[in-house]
OpenMM code with the backbone's topology and positions (N, CA, C; nanometers):
from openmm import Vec3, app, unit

residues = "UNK UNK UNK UNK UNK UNK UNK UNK UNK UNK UNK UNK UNK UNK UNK UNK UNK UNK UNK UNK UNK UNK UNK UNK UNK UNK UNK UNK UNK UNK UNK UNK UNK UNK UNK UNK UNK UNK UNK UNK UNK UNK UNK UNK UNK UNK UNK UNK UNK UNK UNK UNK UNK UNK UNK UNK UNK UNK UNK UNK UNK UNK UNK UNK UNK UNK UNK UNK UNK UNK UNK UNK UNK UNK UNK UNK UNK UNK UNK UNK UNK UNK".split()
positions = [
    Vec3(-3.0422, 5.8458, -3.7902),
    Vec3(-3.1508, 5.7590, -3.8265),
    Vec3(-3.1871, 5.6741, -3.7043),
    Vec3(-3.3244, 5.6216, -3.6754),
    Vec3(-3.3660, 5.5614, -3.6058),
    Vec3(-3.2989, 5.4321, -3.5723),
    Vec3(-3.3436, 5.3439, -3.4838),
    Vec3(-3.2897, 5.2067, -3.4607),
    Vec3(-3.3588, 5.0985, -3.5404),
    Vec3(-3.4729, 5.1648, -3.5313),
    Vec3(-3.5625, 5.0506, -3.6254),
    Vec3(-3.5510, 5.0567, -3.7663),
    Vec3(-3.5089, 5.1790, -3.8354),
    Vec3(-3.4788, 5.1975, -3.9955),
    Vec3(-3.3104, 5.1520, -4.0100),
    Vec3(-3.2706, 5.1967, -3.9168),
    Vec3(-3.1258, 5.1097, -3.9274),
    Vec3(-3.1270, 4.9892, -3.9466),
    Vec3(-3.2136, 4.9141, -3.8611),
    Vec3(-3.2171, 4.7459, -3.8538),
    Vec3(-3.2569, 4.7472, -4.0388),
    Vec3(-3.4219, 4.7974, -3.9994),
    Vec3(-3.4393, 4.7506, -4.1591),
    Vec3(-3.4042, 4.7687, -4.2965),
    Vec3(-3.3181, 4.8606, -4.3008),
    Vec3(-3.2337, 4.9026, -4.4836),
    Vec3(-3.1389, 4.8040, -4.4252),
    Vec3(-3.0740, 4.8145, -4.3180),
    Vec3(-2.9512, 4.7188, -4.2798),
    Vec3(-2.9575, 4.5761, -4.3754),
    Vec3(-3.0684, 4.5124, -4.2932),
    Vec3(-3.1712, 4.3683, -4.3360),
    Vec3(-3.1734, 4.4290, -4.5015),
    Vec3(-3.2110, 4.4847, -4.5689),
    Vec3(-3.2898, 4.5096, -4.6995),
    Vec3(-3.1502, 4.5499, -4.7856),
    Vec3(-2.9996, 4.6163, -4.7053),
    Vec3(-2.9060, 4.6033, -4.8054),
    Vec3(-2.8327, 4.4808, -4.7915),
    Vec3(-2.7848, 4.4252, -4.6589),
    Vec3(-2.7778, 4.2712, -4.6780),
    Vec3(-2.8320, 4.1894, -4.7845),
    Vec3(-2.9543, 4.1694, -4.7916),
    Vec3(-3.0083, 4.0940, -4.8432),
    Vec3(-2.9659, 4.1256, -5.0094),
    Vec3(-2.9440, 4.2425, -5.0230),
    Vec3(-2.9435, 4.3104, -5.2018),
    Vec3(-2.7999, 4.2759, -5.2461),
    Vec3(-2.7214, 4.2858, -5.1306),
    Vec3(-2.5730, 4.2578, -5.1176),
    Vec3(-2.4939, 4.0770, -5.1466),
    Vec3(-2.6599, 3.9981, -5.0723),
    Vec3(-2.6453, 3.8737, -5.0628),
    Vec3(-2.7071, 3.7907, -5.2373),
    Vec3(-2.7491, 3.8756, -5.2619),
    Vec3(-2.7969, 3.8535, -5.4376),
    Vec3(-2.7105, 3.8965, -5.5123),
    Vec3(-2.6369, 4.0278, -5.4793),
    Vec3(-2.5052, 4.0460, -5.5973),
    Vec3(-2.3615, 4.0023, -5.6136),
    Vec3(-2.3784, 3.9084, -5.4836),
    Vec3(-2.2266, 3.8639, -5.4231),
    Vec3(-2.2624, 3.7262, -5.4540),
    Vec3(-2.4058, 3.6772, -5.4772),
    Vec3(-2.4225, 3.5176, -5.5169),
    Vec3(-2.3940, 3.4769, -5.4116),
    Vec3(-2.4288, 3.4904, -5.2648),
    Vec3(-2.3418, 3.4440, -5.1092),
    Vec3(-2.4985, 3.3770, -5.0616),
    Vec3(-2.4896, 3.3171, -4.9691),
    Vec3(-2.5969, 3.2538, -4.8575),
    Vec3(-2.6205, 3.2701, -4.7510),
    Vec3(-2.6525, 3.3667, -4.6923),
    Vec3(-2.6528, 3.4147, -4.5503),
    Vec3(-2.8252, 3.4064, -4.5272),
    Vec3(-2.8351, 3.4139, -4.3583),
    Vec3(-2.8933, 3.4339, -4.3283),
    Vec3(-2.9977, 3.5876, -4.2882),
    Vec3(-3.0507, 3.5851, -4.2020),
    Vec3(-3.1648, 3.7008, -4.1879),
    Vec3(-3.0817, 3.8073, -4.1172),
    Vec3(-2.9853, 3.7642, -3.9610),
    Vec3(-2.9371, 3.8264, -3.8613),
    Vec3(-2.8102, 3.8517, -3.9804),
    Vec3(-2.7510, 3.8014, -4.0098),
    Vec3(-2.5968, 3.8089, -4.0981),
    Vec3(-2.6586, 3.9055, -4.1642),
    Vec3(-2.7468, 3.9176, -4.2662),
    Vec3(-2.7872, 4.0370, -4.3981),
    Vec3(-2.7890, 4.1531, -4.2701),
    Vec3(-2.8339, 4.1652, -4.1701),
    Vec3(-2.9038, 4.2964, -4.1086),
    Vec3(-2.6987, 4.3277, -4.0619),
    Vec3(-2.6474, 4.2214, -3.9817),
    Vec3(-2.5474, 4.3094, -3.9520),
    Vec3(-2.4285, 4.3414, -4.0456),
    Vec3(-2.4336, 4.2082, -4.1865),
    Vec3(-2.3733, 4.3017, -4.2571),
    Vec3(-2.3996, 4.4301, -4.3628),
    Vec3(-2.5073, 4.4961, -4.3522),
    Vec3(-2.6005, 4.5786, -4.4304),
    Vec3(-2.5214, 4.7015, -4.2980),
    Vec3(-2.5241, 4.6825, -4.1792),
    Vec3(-2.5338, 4.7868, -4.0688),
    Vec3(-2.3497, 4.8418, -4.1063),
    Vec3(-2.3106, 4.7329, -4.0461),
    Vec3(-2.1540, 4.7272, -4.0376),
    Vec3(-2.0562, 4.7646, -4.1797),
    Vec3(-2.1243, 4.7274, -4.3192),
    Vec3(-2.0882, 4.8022, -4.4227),
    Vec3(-2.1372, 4.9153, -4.4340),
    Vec3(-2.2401, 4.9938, -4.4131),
    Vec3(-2.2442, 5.0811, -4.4159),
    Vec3(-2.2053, 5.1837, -4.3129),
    Vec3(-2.1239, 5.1416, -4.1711),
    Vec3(-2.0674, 5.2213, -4.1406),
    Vec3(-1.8984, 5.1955, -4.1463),
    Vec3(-1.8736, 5.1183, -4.2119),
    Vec3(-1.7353, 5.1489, -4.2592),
    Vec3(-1.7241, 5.2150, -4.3741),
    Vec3(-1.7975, 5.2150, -4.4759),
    Vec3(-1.8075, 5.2676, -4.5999),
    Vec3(-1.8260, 5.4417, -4.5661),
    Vec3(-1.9250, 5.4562, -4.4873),
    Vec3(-1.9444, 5.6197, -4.4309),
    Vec3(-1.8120, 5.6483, -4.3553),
    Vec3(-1.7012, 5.5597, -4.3145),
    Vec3(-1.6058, 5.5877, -4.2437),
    Vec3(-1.5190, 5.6285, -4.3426),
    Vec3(-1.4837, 5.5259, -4.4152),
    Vec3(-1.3707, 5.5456, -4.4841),
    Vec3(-1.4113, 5.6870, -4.6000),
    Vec3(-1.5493, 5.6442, -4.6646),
    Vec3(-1.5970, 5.7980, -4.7839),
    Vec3(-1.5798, 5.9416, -4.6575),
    Vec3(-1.5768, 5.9443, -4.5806),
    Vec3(-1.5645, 6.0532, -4.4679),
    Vec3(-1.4342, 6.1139, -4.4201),
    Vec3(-1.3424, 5.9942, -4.3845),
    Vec3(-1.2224, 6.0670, -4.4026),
    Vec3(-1.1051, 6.0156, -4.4767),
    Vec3(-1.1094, 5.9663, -4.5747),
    Vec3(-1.0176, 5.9312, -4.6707),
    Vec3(-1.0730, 6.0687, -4.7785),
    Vec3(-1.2123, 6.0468, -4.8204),
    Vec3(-1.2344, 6.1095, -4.9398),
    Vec3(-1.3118, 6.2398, -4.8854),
    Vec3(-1.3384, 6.2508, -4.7674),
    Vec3(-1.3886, 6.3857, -4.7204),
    Vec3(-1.5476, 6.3704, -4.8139),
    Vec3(-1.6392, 6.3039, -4.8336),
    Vec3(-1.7679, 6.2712, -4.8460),
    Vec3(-1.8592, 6.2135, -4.7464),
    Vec3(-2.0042, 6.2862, -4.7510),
    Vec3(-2.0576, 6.2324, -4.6319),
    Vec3(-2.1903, 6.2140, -4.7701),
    Vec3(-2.2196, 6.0807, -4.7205),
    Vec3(-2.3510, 6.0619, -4.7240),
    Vec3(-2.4860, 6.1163, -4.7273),
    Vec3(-2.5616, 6.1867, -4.7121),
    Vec3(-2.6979, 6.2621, -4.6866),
    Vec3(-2.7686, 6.1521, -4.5884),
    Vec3(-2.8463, 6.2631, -4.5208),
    Vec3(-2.9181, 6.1450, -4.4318),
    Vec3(-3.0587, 6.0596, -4.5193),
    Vec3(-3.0670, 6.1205, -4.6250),
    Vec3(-3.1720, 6.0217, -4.6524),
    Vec3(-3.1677, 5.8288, -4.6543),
    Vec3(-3.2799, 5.8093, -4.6600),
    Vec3(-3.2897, 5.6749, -4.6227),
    Vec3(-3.1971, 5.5972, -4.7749),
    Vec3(-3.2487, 5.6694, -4.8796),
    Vec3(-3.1881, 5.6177, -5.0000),
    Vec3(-3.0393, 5.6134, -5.0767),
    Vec3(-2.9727, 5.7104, -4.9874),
    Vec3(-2.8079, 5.7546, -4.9910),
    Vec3(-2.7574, 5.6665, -4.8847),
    Vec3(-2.8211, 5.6187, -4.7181),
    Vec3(-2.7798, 5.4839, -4.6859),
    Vec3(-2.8041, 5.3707, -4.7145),
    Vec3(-2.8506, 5.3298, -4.7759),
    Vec3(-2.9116, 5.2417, -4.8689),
    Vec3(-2.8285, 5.1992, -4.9239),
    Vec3(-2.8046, 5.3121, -5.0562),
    Vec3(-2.6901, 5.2525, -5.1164),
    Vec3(-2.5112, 5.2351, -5.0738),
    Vec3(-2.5220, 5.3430, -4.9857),
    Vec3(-2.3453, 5.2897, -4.9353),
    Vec3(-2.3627, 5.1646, -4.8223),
    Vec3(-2.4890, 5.1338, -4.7463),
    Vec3(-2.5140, 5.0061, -4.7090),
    Vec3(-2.4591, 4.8724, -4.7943),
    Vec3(-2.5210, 4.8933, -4.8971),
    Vec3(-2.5125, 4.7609, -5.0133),
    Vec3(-2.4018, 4.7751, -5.0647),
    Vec3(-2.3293, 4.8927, -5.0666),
    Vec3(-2.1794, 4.8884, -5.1489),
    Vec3(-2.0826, 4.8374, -5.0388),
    Vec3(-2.1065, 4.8621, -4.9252),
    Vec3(-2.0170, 4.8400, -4.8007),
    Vec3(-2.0508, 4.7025, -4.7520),
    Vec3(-2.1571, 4.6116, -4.7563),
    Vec3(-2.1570, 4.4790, -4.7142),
    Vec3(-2.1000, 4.4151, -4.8481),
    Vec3(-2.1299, 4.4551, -4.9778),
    Vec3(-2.0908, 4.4051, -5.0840),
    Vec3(-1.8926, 4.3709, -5.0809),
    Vec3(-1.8665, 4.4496, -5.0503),
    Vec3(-1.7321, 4.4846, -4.9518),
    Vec3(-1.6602, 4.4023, -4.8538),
    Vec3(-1.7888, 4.4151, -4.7830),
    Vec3(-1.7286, 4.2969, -4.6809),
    Vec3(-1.7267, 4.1698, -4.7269),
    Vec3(-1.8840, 4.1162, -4.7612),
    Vec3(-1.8408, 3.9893, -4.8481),
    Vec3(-1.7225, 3.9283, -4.9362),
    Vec3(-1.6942, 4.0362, -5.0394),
    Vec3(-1.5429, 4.0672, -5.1081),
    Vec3(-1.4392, 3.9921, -5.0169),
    Vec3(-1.4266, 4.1018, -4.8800),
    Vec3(-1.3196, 4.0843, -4.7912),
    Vec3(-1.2838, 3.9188, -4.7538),
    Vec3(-1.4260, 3.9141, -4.7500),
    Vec3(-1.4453, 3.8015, -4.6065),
    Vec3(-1.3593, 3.6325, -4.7200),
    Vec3(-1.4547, 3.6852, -4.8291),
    Vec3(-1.3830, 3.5682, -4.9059),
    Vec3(-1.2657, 3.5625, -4.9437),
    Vec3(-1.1893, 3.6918, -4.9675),
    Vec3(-1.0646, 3.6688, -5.0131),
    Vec3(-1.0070, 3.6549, -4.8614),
    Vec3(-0.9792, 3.6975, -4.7645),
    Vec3(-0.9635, 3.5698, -4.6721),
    Vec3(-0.9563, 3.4434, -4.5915),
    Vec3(-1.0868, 3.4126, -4.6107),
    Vec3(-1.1205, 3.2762, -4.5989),
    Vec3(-1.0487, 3.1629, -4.7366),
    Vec3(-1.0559, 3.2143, -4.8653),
    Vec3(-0.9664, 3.1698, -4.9428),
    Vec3(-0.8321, 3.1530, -4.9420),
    Vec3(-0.7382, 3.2298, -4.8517),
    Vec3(-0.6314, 3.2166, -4.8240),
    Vec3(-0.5925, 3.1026, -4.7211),
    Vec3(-0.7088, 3.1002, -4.6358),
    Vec3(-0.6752, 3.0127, -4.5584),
    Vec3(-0.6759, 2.8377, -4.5724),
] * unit.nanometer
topology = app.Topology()
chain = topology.addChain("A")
for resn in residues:
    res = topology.addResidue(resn, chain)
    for name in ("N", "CA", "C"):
        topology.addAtom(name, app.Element.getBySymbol(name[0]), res)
C-alpha cells in the first residue's frame, strides 16, 4: 500500500480505536497508533497464526483498529502498574 493510504486508514483506525477505547489522543498519536497496530497485528496473525491479511484497503483497516485497540489495552495496563 501506498504512503499516503497508509498515513490515512492509519489516522482513520486510530481515531475508530480512540472512540472504542474511550482514550484522548491526538491527530499524529491516532495515525501512528493506527500504523504501528496494524503492523504488529499483521506480525503476530502472520507468524503465530500463519494468516495474512489481503491487501485490500478494508482488511487493513480492520486489523489497523484491532491492533491500536491493542496497543491502547497495552499501554494502559502498564502505565497502571506504574
Amino acid at each position: 500500500m501506498g504512503w499516503i493510504i497508509t498515513i490515512i486508514l492509519g489516522g482513520l483506525a486510530g481515531w475508530i480505536a480512540e472512540k472504542i477505547m474511550n482514550a484522548n489522543h491526538g491527530l499524529l498519536t491516532n495515525i501512528i497508533l493506527g500504523i504501528v497496530g496494524a503492523a504488529v497485528l499483521n506480525f503476530i496473525l502472520g507468524t503465530l497464526l500463519g494468516l495474512y491479511a489481503s491487501d485490500s484497503w478494508l482488511a487493513y483497516l480492520i486489523v489497523a483498529i484491532i491492533g491500536a485497540c491493542g496497543l491502547i489495552f497495552t499501554w494502559r495496563a502498564i502505565k497502571g502498574r506504574t
